[in-house]
C-alpha positions as CSV (number, residue, x, y, z in Angstrom):
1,X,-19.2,284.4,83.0
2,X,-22.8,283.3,81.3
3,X,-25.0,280.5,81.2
4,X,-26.1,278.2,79.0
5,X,-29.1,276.0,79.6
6,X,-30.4,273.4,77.6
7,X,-33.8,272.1,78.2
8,X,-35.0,269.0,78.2
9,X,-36.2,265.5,80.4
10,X,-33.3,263.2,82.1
11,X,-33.4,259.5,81.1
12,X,-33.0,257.6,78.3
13,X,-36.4,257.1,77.3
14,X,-36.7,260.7,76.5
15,X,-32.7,261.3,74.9
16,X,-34.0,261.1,71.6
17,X,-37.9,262.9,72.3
18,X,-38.3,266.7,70.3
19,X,-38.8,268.1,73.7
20,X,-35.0,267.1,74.5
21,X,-33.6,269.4,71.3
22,X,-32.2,271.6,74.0
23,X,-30.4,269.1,75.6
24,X,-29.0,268.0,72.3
25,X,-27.6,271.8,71.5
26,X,-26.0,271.7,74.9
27,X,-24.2,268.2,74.3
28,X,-23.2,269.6,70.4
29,X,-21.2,272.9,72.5
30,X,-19.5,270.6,75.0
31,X,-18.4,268.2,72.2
32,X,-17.0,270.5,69.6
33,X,-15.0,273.2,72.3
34,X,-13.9,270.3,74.5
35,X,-15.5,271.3,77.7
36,X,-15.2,269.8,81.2
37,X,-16.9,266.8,81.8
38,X,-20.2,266.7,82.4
39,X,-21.3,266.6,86.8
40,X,-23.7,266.9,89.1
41,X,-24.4,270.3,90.9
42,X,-27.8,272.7,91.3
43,X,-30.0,269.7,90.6
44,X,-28.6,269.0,87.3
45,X,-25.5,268.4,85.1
46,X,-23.1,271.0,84.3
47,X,-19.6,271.7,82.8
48,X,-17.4,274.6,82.1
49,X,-15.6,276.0,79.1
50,X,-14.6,278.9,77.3
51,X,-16.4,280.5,74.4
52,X,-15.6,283.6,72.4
53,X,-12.6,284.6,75.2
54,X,-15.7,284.3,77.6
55,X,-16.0,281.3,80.5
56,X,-19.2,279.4,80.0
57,X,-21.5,277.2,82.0
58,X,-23.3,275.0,80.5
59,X,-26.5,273.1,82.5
60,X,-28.9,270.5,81.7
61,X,-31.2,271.0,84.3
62,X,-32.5,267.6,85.4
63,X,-35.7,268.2,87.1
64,X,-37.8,267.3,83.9
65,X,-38.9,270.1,82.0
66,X,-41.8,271.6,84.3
67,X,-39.5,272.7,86.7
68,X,-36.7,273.6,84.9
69,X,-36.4,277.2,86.4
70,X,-35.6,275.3,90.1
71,X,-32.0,274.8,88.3
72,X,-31.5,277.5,86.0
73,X,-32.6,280.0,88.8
74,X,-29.8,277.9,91.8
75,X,-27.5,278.0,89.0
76,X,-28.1,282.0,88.6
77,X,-28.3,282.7,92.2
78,X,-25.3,280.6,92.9
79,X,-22.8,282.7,90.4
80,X,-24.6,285.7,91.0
81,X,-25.7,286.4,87.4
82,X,-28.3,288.3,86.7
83,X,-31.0,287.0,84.1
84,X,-29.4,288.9,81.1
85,X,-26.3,286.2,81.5
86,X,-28.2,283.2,80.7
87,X,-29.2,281.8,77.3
88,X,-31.4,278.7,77.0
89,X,-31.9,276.4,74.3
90,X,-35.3,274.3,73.7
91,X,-37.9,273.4,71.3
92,X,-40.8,275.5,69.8
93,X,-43.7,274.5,68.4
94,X,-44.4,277.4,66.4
95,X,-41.9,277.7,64.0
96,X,-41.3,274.7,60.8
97,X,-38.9,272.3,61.7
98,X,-35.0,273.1,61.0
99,X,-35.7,277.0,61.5
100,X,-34.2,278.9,65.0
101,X,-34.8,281.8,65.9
102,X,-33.3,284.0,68.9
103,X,-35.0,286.8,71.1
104,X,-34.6,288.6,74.5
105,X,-37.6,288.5,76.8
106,X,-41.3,288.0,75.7
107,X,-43.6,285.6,77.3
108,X,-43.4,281.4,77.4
109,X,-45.7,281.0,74.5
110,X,-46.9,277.4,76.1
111,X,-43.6,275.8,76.4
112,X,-43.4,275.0,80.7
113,X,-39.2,274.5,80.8
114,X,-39.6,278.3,79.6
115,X,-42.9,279.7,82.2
116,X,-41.1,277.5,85.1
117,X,-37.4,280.0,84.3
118,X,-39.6,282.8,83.6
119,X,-41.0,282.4,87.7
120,X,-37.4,282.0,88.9
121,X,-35.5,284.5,87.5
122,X,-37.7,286.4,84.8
123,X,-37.7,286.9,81.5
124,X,-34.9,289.2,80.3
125,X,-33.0,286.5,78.9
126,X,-31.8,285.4,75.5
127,X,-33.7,282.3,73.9
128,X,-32.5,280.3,71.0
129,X,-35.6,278.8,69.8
130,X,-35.2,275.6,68.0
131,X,-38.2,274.8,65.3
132,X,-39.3,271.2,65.6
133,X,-42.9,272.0,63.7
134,X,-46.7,271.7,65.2
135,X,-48.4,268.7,64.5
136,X,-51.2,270.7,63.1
137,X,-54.1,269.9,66.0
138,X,-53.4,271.3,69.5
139,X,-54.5,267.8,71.1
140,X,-51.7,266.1,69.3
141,X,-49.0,268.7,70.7
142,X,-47.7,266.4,73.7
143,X,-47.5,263.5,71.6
144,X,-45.6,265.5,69.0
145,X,-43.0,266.7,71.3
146,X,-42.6,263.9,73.6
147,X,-42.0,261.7,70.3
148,X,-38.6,261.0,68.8
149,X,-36.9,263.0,66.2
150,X,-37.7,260.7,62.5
151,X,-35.2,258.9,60.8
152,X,-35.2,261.3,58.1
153,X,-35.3,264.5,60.8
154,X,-31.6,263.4,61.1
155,X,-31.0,265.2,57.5
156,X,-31.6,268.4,59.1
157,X,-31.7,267.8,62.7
158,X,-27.3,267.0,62.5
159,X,-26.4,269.9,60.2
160,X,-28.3,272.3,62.8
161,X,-26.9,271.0,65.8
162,X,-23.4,271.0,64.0
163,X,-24.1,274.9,63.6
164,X,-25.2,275.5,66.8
165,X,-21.7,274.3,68.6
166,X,-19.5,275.4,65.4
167,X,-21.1,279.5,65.9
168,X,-22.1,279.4,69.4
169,X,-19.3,282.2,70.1
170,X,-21.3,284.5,67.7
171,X,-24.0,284.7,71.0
172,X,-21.4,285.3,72.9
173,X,-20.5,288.3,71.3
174,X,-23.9,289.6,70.3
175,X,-24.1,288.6,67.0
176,X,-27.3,286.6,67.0
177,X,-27.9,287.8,63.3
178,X,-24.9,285.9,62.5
179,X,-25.7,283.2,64.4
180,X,-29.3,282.6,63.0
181,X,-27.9,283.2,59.3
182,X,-25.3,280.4,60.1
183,X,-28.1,278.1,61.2
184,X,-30.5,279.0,58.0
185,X,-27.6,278.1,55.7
186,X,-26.6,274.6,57.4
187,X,-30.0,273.3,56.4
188,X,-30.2,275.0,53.3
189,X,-31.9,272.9,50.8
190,X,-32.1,270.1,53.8
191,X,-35.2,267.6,53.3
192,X,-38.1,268.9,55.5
193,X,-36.8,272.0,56.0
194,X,-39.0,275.1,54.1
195,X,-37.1,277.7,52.5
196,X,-36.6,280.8,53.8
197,X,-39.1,283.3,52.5
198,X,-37.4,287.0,51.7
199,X,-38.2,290.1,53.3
200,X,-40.3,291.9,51.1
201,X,-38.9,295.7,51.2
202,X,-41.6,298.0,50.8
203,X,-40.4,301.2,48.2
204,X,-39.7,304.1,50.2
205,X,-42.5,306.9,49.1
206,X,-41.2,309.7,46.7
207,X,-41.3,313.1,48.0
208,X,-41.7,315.7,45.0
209,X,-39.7,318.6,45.7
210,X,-41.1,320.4,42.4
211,X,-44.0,322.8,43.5
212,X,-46.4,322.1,41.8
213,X,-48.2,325.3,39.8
214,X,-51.7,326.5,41.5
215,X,-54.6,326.3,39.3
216,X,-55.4,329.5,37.4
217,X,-58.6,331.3,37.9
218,X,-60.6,332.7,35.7
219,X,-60.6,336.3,34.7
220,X,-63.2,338.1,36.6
221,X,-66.4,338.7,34.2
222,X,-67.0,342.6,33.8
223,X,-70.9,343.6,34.2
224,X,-72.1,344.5,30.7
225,X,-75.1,346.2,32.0
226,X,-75.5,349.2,34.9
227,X,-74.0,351.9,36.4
228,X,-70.6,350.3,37.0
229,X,-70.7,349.0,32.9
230,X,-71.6,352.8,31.6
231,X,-68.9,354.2,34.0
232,X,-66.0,351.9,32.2
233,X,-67.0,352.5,28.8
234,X,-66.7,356.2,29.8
235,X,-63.3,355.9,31.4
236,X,-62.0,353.6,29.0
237,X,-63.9,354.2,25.8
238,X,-65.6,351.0,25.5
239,X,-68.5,350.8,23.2
């Protein structure tokens, strides 16, 4: 059994907010495999389903996003999973919008649904970090995330959470390489969305296995004046 948590802030008036994108990835994987219906239990909403031959829960924590980690960490406790069972999906600031990136561990990089899990259960768990862009000036962050997605975010926004609930199994099953390529190619080309920039692959360095010929020396300069230069011409006849 694992755990899926989207994060996010109950109530209408926030449904449609940046901050919510984790609630909107949770609501995409319920949809498309046909989970249970959505109830109330470890103060927020849950349902059940089965992904990649594994059983899934899936939890929307409703506690508003500052105290997130109350319900993940119930949730946890409840099923007696350890953190490395749980995946959660929510917004980050810091990369362009229509990118996602997973990871293991690391630390909450500002984002409070993530530092209020972190104090309940740790941090060896898998994030899928959604990219919803930085508004470019720090002061402007809470405004950017607690707005609404743009009309023209739909473009990219759909296609993403489309790939989310179509390869979800692929986290399942460990293949979060897979799962991240999937995502870069659904908004591919999407307006908004920058394009990937390659790796650049450094050329491995050469090793010569010639050996290389050491330097010759000069021939040794016989003393044309002296004892020593008299004694060779006389054994070797040297005028």
């Amino acid at each position: 059994m694992l755990v899926f948590a989207g994060l996010g802030n109950p109530g209408a008036k926030y449904a449609e907010n940046r901050h919510n994108v984790g609630f909107m990835a949770a609501d995409a994987i319920a949809r498309r495999h046909s989970f249970s219906p959505w109830s109330k239990k470890f103060q927020g909403l849950i349902c059940e389903g089965m992904l990649g031959g594994e059983k899934i829960i899936l939890i929307k924590p409703q506690t508003f996003m500052n105290l997130s980690g109350q319900s993940v960490g119930e949730a946890l406790r409840f099923y007696k999973l350890a953190p490395s069972a749980l995946t959660v999906f929510y917004d980050e600031i810091d990369l362009a919008e229509g990118k996602l990136r997973i990871k293991t561990g690391g630390g909450a990089g500002g984002h409070n649904g993530i530092r209020s899990i972190d104090g309940h259960v740790g941090n060896t768990y898998r994030r899928v970090r959604i990219g919803v862009g930085h508004p470019g000036v720090k002061e402007m962050v809470q405004h950017h995330v607690l707005g609404d997605f743009a009309k023209a975010d739909r473009e990219w926004l759909d296609p993403l959470l489309d790939a989310i609930a179509d390869n979800a199994a692929m986290i399942v099953k460990g293949d979060e390489s897979g799962f991240m390529n999937k995502a870069a190619l659904a908004v591919q080309g999407k307006a908004g969305v920058e394009p990937e920039k390659p790796a650049q692959k450094q050329a491995p360095k050469q090793q010569s296995h010639v050996r290389q010929a050491r330097p010759q020396q000069a021939p040794a300069k016989l003393p044309e004046t002296g004892p020593m230069a008299a004694m060779l011409k006389k054994l070797f006849g040297k005028e």
